[in-house]
C-alpha positions as CSV (number, residue, x, y, z in Angstrom):
1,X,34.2,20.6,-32.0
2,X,33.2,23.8,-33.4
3,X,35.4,27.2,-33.3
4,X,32.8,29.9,-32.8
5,X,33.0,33.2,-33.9
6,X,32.0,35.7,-31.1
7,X,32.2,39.3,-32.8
8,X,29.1,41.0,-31.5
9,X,28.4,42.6,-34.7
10,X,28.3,41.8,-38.5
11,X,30.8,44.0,-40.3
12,X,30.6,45.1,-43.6
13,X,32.8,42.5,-45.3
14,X,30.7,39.6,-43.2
15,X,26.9,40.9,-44.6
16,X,26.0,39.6,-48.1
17,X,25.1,41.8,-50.8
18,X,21.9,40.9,-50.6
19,X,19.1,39.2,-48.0
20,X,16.0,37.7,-48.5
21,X,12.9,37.1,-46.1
22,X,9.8,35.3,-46.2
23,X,6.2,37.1,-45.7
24,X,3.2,34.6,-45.2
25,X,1.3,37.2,-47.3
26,X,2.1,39.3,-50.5
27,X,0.1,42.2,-48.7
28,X,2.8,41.6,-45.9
29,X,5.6,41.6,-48.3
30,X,4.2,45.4,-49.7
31,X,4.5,46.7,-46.4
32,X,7.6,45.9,-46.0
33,X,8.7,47.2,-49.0
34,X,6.6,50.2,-47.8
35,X,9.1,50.2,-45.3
36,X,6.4,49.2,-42.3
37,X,9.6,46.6,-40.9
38,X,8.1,44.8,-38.2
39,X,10.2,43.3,-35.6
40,X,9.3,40.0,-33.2
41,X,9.9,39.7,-29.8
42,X,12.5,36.8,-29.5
43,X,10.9,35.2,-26.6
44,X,7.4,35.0,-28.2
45,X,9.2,32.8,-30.8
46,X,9.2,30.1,-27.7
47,X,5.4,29.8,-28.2
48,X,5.4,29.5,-31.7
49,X,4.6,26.0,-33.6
50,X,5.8,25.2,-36.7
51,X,9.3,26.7,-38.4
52,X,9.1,30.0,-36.9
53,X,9.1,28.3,-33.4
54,X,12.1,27.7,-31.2
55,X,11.9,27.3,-27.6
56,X,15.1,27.5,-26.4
57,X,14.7,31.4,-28.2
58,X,16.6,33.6,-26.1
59,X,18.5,31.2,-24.3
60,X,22.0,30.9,-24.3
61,X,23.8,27.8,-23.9
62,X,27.6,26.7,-25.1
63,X,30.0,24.4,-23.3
64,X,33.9,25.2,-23.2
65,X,36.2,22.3,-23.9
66,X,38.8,23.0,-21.4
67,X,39.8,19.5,-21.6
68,X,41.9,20.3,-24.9
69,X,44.5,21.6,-23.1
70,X,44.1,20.5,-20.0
71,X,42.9,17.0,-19.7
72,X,42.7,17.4,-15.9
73,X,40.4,20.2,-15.8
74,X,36.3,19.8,-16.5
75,X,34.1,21.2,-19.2
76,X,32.6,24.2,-18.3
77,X,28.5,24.6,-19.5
78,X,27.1,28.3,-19.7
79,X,23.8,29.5,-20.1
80,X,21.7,32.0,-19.5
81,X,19.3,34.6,-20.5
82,X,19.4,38.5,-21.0
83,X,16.4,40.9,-19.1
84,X,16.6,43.2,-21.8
85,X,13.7,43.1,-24.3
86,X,15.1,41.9,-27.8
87,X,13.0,42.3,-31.2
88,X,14.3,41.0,-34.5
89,X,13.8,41.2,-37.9
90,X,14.8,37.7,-39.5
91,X,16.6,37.6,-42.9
92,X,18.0,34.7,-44.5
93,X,21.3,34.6,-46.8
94,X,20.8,35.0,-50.6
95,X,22.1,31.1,-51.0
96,X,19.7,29.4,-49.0
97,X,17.0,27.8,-52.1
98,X,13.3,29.4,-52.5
99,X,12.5,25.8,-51.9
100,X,13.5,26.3,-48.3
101,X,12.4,29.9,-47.9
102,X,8.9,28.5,-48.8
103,X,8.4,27.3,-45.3
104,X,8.0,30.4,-44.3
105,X,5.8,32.3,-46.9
106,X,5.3,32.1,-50.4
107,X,5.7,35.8,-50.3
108,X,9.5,36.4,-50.8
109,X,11.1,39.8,-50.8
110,X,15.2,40.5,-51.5
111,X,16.4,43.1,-50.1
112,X,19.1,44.2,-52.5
113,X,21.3,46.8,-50.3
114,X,21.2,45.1,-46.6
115,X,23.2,48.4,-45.1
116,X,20.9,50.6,-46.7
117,X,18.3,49.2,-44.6
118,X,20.2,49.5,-41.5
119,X,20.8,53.0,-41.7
120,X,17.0,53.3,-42.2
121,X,16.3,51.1,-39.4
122,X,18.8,53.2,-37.4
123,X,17.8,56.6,-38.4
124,X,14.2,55.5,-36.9
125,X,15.2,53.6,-34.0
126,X,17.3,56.6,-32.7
127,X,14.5,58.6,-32.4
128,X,12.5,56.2,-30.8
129,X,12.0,57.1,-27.2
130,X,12.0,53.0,-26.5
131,X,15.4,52.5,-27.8
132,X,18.6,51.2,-25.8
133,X,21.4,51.6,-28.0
134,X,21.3,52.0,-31.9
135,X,20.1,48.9,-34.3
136,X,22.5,46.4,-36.0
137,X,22.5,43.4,-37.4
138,X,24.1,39.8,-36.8
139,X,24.9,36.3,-38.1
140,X,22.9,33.7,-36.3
141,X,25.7,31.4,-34.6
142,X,24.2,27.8,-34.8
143,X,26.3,26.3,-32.2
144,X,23.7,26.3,-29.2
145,X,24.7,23.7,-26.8
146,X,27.8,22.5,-28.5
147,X,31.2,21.8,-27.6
148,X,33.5,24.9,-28.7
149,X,36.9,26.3,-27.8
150,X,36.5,29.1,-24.1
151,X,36.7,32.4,-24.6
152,X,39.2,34.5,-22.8
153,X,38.7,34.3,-19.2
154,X,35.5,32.4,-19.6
155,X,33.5,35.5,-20.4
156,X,30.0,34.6,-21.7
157,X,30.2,36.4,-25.2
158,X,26.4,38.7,-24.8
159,X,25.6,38.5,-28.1
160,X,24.2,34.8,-27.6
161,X,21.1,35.5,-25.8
162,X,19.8,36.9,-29.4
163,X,22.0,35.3,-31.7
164,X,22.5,31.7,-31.2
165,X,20.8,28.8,-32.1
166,X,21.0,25.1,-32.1
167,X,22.1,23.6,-35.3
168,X,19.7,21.0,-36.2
169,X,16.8,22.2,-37.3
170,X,18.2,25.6,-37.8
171,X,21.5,26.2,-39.7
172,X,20.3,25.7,-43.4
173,X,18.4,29.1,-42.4
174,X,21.4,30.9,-42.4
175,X,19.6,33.8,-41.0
176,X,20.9,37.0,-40.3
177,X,19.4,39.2,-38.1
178,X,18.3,42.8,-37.6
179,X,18.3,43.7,-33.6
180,X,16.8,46.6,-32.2
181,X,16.8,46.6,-27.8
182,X,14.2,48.6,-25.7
183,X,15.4,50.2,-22.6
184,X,14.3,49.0,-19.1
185,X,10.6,49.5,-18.5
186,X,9.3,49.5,-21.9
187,X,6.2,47.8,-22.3
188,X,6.5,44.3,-23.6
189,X,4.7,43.8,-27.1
190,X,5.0,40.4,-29.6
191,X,5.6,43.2,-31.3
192,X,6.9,46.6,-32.8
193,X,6.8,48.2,-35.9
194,X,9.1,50.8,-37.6
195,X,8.4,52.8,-40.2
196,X,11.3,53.5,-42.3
197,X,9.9,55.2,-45.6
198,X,9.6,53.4,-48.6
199,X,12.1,50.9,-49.8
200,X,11.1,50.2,-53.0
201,X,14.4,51.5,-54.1
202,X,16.8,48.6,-51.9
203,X,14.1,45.7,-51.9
204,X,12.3,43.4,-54.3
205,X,9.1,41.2,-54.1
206,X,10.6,38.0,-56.1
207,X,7.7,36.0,-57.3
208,X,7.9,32.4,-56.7
């Protein structure tokens, strides 16, 4: 049985010092350093074959064990999934092996000062006439469909629509990521772009 944590945002003693993410491309990894940060519409990751894809993306799903204390009472199963439109930018922690980033891209970049590029990312997406709330970034919790201790009251935690997955294939990822939300009746891209400035100063193309 797995304890989850629930805190709808990373703090600052949660985030690594550093993150690292995969381009298919090294021209792909320039823009980003560029600071052209693109960010993927979770549900299109349902579509997608190979690592990237998951098609339970965007799907919540956890079941409380109520039995615990209670041996009389049933397990409760929760899912659901959120109509807001969610885009992330998917980051890995600085432990996971190049080995595994490989399946990805070949193309690595680190980004050396993680909050740095939130406040860019913020400072952007404020101005943004799509926006819905500022950007921040999150843990993955890999604990979709599992067993865990309820919440208080049995409140669905809302973060789980964007930030849980199952954990086989997914928790060597380690992923961490970077969630900007569009306000109802935005058009839905696969898509969306920021452009941040250049971040040659807080990120690094690591050759492989």
């Amino acid at each position: 049985m797995s304890n989850a944590s629930y805190s709808p945002l990373c703090t600052i003693s949660a985030l690594p010092a550093s993150l690292q993410r995969a381009f298919r491309t090294e021209d792909q990894a320039d823009q980003f350093i560029a600071g052209r940060i693109r960010f993927g519409l979770l549900q299109r990751y349902r579509k997608m074959e190979g690592y990237r894809g998951d098609e339970s993306e965007g799907r919540a799903l956890i079941r409380w064990n109520l039995q615990a204390e209670n041996p009389a009472l049933c397990n409760v199963t929760y899912g659901g999934t959120s109509l807001d439109l969610y885009y992330a930018l998917c980051t890995s922690h600085p432990a996971v092996c190049k080995c595994h980033m490989n399946k990805f891209g070949t193309s690595l970049v680190r980004i050396d000062d993680p909050l740095e590029l939130l406040e860019r990312i913020c400072e952007a997406w404020n101005i943004d006439n799509r926006a819905s709330g500022s950007a921040f970034v999150i843990p993955v919790i890999y604990n979709k469909g599992e067993l865990v201790d309820p919440p208080p009251y049995l409140i669905a935690p809302f973060n789980l629509a964007y930030a849980q997955k199952s954990r086989d294939p997914y928790s060597l990822d380690r992923e961490y990521r970077y969630i900007v939300a569009c306000k109802v009746g935005t058009k839905e891209d696969d898509s969306l772009t920021l452009d941040v400035g250049c971040c040659s100063d807080i990120c690094t193309l690591v050759r492989t």
